[in-house]
PALUMPA-298686 format. One line per field, with one value per atom (N, C-alpha, C): residue number from 0; z, y, x; atom name. Coordinates in steps of 0.2 Angstrom, whole numbers. Each point is the difference from the previous one (the first is absolute). Layout:
% PALUMPA-298686
n: NUM|...
c3: Z|...
c2: Y|...
c1: X|...
atom: CA|...
This chain:
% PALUMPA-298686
n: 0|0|0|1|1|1|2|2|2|3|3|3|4|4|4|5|5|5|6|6|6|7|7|7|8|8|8|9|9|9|10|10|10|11|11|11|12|12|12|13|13|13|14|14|14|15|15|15|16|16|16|17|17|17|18|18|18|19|19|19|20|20|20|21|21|21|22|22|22|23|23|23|24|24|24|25|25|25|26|26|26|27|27|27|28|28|28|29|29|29|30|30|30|31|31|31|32|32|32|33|33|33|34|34|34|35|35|35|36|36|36|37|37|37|38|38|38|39|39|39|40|40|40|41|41|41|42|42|42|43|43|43|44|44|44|45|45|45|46|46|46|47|47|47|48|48|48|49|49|49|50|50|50|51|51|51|52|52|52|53|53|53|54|54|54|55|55|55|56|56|56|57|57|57|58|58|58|59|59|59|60|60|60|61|61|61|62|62|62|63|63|63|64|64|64|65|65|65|66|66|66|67|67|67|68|68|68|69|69|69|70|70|70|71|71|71|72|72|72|73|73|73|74|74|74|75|75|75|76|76|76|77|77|77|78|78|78|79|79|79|80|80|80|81|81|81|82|82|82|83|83|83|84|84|84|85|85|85|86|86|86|87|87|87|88|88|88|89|89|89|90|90|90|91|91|91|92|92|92|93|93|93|94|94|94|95|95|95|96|96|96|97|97|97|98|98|98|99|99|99|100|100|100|101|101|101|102|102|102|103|103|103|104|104|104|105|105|105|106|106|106|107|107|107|108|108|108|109|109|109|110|110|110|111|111|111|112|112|112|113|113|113|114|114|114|115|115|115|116|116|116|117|117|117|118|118|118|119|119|119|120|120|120|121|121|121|122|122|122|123|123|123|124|124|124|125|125|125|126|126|126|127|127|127|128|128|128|129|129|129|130|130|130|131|131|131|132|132|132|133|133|133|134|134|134|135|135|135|136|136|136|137|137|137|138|138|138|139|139|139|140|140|140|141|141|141|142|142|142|143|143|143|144|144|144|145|145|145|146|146|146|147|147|147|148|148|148|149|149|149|150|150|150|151|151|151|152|152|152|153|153|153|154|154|154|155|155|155|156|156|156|157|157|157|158|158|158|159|159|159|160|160|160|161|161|161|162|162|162|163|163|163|164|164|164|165|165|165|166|166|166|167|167|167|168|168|168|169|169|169|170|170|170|171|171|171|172|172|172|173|173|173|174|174|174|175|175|175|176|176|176|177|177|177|178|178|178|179|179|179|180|180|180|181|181|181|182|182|182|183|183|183|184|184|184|185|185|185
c3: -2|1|7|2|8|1|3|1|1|-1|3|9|4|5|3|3|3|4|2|2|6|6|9|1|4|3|2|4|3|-8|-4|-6|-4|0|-3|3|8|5|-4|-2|0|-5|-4|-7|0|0|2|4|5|5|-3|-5|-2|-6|-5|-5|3|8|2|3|2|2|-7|-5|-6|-3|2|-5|5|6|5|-3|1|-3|-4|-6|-6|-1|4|0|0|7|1|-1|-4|0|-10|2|-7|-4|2|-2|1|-1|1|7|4|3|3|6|3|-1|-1|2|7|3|7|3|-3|6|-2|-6|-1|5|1|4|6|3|7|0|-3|0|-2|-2|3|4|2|5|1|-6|-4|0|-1|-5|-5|0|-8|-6|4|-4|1|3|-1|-7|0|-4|-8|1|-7|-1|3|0|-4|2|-3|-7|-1|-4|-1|-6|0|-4|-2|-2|0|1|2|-5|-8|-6|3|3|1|6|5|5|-3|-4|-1|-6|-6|-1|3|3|6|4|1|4|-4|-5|-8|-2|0|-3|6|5|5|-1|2|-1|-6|-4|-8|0|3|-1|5|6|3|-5|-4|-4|-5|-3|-5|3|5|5|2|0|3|-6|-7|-5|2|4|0|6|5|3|-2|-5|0|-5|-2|-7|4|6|2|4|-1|5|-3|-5|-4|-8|-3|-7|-4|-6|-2|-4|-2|-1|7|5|6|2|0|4|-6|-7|-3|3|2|3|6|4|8|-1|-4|-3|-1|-6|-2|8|1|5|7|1|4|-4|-5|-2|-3|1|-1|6|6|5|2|-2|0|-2|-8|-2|2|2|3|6|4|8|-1|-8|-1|-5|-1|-4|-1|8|0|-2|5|-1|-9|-5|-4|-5|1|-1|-2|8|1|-4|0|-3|-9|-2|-8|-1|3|-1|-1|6|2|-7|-4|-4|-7|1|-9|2|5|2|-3|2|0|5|4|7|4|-2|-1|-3|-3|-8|4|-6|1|6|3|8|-5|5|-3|3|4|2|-7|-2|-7|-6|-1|0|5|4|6|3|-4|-2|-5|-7|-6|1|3|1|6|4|3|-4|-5|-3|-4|-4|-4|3|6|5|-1|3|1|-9|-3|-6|-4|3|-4|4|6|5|-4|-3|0|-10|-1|-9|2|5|1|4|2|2|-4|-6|-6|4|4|2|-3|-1|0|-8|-5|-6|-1|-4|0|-5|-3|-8|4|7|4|3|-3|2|9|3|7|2|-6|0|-1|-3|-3|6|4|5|6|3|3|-2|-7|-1|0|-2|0|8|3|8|4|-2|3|-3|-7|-2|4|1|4|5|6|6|-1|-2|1|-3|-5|-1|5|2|3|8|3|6|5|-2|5|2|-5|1|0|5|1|-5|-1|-5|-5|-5|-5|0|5|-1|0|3|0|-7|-4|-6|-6|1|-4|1|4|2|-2|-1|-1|-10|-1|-5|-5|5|-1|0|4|0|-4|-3|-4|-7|0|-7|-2|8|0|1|-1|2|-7|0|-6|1|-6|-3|0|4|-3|-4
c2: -38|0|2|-4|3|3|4|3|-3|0|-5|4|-5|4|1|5|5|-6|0|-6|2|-5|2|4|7|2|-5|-5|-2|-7|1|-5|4|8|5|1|0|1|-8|-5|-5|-1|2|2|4|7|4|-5|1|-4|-6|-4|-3|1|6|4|2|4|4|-6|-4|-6|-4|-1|-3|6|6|6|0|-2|2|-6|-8|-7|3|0|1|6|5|5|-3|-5|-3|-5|-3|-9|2|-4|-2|-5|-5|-6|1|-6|-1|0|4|-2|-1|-7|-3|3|-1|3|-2|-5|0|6|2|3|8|2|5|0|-5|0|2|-2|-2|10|1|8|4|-2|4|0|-7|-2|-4|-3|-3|-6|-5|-8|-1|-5|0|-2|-2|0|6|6|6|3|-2|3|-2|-9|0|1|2|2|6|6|7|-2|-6|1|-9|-2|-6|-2|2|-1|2|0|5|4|-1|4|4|1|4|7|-3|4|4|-4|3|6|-1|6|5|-2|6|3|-3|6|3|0|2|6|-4|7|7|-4|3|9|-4|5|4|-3|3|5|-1|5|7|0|2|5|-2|3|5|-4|4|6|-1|5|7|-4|7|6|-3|6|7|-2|5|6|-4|5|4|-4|2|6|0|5|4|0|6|2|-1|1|2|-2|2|2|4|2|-8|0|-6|-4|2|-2|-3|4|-2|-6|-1|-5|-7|1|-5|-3|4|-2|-6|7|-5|-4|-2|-6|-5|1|-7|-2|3|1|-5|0|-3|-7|2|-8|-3|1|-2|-5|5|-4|-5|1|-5|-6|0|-6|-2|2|-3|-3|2|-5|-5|1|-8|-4|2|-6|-8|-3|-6|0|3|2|-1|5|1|-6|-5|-5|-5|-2|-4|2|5|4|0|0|1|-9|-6|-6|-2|2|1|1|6|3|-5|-2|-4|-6|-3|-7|1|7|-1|0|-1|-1|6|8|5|5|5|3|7|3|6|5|1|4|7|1|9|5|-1|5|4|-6|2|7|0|3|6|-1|6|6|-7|4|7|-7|6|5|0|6|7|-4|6|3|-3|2|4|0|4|6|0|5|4|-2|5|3|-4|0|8|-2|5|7|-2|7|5|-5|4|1|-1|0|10|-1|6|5|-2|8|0|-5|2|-5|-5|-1|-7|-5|-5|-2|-6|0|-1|2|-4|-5|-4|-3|-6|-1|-8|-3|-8|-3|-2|2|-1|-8|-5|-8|2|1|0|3|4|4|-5|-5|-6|-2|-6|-4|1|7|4|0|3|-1|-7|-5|-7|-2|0|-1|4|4|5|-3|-1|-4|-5|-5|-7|-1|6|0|1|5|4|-1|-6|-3|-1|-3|2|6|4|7|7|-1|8|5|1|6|-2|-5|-2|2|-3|1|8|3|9|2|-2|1|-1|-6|-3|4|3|2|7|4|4|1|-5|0|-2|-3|-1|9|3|7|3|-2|5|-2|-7|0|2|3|1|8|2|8|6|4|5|5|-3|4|7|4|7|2
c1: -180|8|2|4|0|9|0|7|4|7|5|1|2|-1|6|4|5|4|7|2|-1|0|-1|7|-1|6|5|-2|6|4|-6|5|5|-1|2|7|-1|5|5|-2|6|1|-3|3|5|-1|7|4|0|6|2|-3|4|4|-3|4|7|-1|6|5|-1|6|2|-4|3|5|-3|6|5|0|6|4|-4|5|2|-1|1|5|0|6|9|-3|6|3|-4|0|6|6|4|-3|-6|-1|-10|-3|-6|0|-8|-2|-3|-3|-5|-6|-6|-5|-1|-1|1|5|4|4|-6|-1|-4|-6|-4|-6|2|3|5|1|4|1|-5|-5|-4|-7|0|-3|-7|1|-6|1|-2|0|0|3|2|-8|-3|-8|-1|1|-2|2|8|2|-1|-2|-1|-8|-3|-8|0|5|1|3|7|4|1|-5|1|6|5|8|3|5|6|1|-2|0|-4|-7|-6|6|4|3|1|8|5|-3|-5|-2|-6|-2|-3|5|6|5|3|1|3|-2|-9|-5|1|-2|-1|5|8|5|0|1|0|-4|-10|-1|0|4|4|3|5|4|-4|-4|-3|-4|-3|-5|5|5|4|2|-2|-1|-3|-6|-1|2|1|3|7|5|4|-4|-3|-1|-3|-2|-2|4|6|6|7|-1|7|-2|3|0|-2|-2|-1|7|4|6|3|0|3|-3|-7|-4|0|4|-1|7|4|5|0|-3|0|-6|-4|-4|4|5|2|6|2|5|-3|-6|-5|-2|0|-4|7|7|5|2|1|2|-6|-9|-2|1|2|1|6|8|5|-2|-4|-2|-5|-5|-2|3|6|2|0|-2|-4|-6|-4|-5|-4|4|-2|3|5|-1|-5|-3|-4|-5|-2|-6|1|4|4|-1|0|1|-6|-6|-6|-5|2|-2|1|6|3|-4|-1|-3|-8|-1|-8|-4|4|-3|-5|3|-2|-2|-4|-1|5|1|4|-4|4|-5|-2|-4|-4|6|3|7|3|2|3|-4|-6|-1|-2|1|1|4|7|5|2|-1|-1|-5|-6|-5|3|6|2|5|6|3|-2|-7|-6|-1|-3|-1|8|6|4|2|1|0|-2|-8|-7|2|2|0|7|7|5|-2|-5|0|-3|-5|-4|3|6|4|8|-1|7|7|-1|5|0|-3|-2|-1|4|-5|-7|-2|-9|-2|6|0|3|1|4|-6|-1|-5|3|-3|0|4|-5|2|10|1|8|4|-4|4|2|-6|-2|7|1|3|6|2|5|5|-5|3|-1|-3|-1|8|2|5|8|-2|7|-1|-7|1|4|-3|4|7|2|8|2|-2|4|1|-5|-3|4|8|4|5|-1|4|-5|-1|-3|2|7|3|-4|3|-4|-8|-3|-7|-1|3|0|2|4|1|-4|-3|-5|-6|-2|-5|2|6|-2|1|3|-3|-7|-3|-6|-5|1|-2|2|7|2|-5|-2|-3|-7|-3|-7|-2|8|-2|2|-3|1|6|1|7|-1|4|-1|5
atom: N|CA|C|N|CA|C|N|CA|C|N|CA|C|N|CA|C|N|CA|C|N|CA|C|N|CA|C|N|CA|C|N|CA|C|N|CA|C|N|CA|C|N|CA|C|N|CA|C|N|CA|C|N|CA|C|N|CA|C|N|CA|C|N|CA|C|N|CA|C|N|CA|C|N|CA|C|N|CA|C|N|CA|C|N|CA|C|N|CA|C|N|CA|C|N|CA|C|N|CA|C|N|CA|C|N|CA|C|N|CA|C|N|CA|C|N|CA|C|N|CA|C|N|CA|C|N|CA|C|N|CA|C|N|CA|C|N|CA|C|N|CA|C|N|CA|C|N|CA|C|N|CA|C|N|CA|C|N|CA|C|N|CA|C|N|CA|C|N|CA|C|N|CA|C|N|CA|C|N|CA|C|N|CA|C|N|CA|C|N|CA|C|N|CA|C|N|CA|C|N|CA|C|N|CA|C|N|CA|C|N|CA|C|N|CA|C|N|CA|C|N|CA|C|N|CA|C|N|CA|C|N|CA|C|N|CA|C|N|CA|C|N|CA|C|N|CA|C|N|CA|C|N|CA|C|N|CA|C|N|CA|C|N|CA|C|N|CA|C|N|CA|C|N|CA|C|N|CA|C|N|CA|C|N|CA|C|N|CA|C|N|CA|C|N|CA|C|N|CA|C|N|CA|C|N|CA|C|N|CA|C|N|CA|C|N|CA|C|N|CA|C|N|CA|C|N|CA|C|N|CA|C|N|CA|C|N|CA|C|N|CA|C|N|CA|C|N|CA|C|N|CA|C|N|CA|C|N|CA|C|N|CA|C|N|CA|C|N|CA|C|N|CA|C|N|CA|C|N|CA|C|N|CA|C|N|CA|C|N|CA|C|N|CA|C|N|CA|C|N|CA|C|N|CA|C|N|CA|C|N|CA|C|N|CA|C|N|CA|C|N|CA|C|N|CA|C|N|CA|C|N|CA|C|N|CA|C|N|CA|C|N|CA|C|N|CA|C|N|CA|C|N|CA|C|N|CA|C|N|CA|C|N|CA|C|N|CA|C|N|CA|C|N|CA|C|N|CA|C|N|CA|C|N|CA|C|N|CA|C|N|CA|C|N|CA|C|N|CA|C|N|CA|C|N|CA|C|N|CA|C|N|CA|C|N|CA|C|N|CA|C|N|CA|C|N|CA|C|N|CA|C|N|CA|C|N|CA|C|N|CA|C|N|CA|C|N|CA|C|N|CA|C|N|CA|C|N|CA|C|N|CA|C|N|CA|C|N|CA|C|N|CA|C|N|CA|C|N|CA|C|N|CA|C|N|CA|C|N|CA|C|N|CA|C|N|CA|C|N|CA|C|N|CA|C|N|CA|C|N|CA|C|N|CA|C|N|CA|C|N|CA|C|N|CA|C|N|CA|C|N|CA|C|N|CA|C|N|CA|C|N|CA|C|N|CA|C|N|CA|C
């Protein structure tokens, strides 16, 4: 059985660059857009691009995953940085304004998904597992319940997101009622 073997630096190099130009399009684009113009910004050909990313279902959840797990990664540092009630906080509060600047994005990705086209990315559980984390961290120092399945807290906050999507207040409120339901009653 022989190894898979490592990709060449400079394909590694154009894979990112084209991650980083599709999440720049993608930022700012209200509508679909061009793979040609994505290549072009990052400075590739469009056969490069489909080499790395044979659909644009393939892209657009690789820049998805990519961020996403951004979000979830930053569990930890929060928890080593703030009390665990506070970091579930500025957790949700990061993965809020997350989802409000992918709105399309997470369309596309949502369509992708009911189609078939894509299976449920692994992010999702990447999520719920930081959730877990801050969760397990605030059950072990009395701040945090420890009888809330991590999943429900997810759903619970994706839910406040996209209510609450275009009004920052609201999403601040939702959110802290979200906290409110996962912290102990004293």
């Amino acid at each position: 059985m022989t190894t898979p073997r490592k990709p060449r630096t400079d394909a590694r190099r154009n894979r990112d660059t084209i991650l980083d130009a599709a999440r720049t399009a993608f930022a700012g684009a209200d509508g679909p857009v061009a793979l040609e113009h994505i290549a072009r910004a990052a400075g590739v050909g469009i056969g490069t691009l489909y080499r790395h990313f044979p659909t644009r279902d393939d892209l657009v959840e690789s820049v998805y995953a990519a961020e996403l797990d951004e979000v979830a990664d930053s569990a930890t540092t929060l928890l080593r940085d703030l009390p665990p009630d506070e970091a579930l906080r500025a957790w949700l509060q990061r993965y809020a304004a997350f989802v409000a600047t992918k709105r399309g994005l997470a369309e596309t990705l949502r369509a992708a998904l009911a189609a078939g086209r894509i299976t449920q990315p692994v992010t999702r559980q990447r999520i719920t597992a930081a959730v877990a984390a801050l969760l397990a961290r605030g059950g072990e120092n009395g701040t945090l319940r420890t009888d809330v399945d991590p999943e429900d807290v997810v759903v619970l906050a994706l839910g406040a997101f996209v209510t609450g999507a275009d009004d920052p207040a609201r999403t601040e409120r939702l959110v802290a009622l979200v906290l409110d339901a996962v912290r102990v009653r004293s």
